[in-house]
Backbone bond lengths (Angstrom), bond angles and torsions (degrees), N, CA, C in turn:
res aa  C-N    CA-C-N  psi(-1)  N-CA   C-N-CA  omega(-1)  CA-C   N-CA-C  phi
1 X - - - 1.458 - - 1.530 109.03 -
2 X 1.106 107.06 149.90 1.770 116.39 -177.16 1.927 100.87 -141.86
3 X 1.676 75.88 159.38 1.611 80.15 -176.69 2.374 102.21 -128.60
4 X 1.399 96.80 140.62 0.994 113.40 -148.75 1.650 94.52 -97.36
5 X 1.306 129.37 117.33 1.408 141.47 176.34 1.538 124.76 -76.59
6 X 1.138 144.98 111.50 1.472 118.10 -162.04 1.524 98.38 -119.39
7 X 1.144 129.68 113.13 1.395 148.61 139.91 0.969 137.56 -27.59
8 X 2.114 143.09 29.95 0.980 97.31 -136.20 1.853 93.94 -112.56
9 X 1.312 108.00 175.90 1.652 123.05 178.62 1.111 118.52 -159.42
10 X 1.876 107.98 110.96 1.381 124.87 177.41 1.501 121.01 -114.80
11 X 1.014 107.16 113.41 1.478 142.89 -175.25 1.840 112.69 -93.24
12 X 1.126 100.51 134.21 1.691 116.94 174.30 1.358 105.32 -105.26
13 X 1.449 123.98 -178.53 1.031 134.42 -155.70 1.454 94.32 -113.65
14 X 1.828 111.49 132.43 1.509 109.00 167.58 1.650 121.25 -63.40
15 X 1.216 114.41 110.76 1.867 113.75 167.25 1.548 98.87 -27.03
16 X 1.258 139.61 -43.62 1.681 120.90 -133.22 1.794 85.88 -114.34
17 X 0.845 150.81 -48.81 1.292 128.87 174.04 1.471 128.20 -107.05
18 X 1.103 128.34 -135.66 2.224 128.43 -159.93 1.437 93.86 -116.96
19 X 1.273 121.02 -53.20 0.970 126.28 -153.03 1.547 133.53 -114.43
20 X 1.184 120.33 -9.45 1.539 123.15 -168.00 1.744 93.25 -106.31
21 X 1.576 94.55 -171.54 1.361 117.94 -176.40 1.256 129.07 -151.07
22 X 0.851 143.29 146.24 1.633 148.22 -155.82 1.470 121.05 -128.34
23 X 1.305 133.68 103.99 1.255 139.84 -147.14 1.343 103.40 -82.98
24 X 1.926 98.63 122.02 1.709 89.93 165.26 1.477 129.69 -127.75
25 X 1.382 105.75 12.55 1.569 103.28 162.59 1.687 79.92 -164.99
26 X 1.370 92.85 145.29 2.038 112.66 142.69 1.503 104.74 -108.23
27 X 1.664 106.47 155.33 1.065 123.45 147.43 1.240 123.12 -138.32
28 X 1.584 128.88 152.44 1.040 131.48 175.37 1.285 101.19 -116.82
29 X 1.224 121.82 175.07 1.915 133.95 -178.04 1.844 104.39 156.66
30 X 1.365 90.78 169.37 1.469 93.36 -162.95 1.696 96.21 -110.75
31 X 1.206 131.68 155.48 1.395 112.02 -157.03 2.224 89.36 -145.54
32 X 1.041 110.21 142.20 1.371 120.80 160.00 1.532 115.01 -47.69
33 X 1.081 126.14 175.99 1.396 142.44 176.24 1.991 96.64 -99.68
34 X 0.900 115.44 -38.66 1.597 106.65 -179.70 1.571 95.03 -63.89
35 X 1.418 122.64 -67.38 1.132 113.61 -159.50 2.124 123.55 -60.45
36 X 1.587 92.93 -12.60 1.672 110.93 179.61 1.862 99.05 -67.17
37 X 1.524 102.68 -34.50 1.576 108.23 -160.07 1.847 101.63 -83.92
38 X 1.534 100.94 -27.15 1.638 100.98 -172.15 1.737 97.44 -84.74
39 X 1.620 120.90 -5.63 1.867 123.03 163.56 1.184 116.72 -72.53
40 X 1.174 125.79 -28.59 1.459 145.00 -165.62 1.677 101.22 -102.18
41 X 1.156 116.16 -87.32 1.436 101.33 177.61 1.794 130.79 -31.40
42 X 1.256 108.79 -16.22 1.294 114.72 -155.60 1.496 89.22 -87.79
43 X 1.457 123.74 -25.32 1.317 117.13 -178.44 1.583 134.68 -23.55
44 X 1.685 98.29 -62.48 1.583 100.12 172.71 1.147 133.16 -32.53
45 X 1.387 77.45 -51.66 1.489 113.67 -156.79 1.929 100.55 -55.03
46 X 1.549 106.69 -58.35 1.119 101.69 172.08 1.569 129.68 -69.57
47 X 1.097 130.65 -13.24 1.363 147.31 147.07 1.411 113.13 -34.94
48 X 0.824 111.68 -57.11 1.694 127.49 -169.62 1.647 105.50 -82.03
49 X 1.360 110.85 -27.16 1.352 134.66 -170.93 2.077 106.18 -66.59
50 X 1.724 102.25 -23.68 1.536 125.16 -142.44 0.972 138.31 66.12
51 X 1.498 126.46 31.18 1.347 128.81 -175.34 1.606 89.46 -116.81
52 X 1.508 95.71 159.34 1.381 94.62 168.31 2.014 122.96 -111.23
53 X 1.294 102.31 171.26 1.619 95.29 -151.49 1.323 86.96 -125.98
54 X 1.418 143.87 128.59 1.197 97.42 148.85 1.545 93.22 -147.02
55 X 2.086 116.64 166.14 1.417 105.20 -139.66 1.376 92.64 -136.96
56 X 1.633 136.66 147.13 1.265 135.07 162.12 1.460 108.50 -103.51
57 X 0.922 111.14 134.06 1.721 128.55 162.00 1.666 120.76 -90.49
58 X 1.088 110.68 147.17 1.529 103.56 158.90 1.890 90.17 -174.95
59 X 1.202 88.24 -176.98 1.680 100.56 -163.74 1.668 101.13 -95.78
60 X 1.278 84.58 140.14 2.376 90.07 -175.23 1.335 82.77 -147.51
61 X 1.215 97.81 -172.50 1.721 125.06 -169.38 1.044 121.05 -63.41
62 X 1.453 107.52 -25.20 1.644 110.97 177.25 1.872 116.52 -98.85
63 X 1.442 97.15 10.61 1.710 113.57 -179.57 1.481 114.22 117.48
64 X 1.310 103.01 -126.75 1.530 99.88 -177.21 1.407 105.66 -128.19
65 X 1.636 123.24 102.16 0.969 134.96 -165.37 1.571 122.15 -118.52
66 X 1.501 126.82 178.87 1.342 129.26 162.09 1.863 102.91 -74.07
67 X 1.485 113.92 118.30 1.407 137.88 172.02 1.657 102.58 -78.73
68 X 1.699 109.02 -41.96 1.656 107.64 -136.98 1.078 105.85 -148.08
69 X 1.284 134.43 102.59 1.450 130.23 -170.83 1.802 118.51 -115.81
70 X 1.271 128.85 86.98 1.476 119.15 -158.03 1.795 98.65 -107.30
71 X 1.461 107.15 120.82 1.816 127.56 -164.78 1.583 93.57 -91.01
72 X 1.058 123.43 136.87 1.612 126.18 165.50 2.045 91.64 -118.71
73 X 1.173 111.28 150.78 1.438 123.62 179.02 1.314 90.41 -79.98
74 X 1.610 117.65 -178.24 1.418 127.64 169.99 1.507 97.29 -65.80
75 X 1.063 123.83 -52.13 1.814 139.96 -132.20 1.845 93.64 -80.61
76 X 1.453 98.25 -30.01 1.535 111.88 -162.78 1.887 126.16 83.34
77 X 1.399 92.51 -8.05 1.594 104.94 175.93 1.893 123.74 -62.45
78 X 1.294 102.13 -28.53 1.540 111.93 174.29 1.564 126.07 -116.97
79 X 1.212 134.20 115.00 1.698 133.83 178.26 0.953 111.39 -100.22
80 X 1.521 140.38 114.19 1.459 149.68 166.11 1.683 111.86 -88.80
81 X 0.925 118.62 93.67 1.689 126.86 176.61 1.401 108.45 -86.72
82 X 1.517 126.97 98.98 1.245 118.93 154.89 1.463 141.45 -107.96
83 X 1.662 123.75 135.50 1.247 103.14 -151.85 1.893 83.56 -125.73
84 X 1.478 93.41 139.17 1.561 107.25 -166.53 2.196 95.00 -111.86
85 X 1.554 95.26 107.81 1.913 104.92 162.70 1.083 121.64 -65.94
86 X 1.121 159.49 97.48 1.253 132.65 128.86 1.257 157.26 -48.02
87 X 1.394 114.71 120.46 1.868 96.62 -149.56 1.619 85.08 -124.03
């Protein structure tokens, strides 16, 4: 059994230039394995939704999983970066 770390950091869009972002809260918390699977599944969903999703993999303790999950809104005004530990 492993326990799953959740990272998360949502960022808005800087007024003064195109491209960057400006941090406005982190959180950390420790999260179930159901709730890791209802982050991941939700993908399409938001895809289809117009936001964009996009996900890093690499191999951890629990196999070869989603590490890195960074959310763009439709609008592009908000970035949700979440990064999932496995310990």
């Amino acid at each position: 059994m492993y326990t799953i770390t959740l990272n998360e950091v949502r960022q808005e869009k800087n007024p003064n230039t195109k491209t960057t972002y400006v941090t406005v809260e982190n959180k950390v918390e420790v999260i179930s394995e159901k709730q890791y699977d209802n982050y991941i599944n939700s993908i399409p969903f938001f895809r289809r939704f117009g936001g964009s999703e996009s996900v890093v993999k690499a191999y951890t303790c629990a196999g070869y999983k989603v590490y890195k999950l960074t959310s763009k809104s439709p609008d592009r005004l908000t970035k949700v970066i979440r990064e999932f530990k496995f310990s």
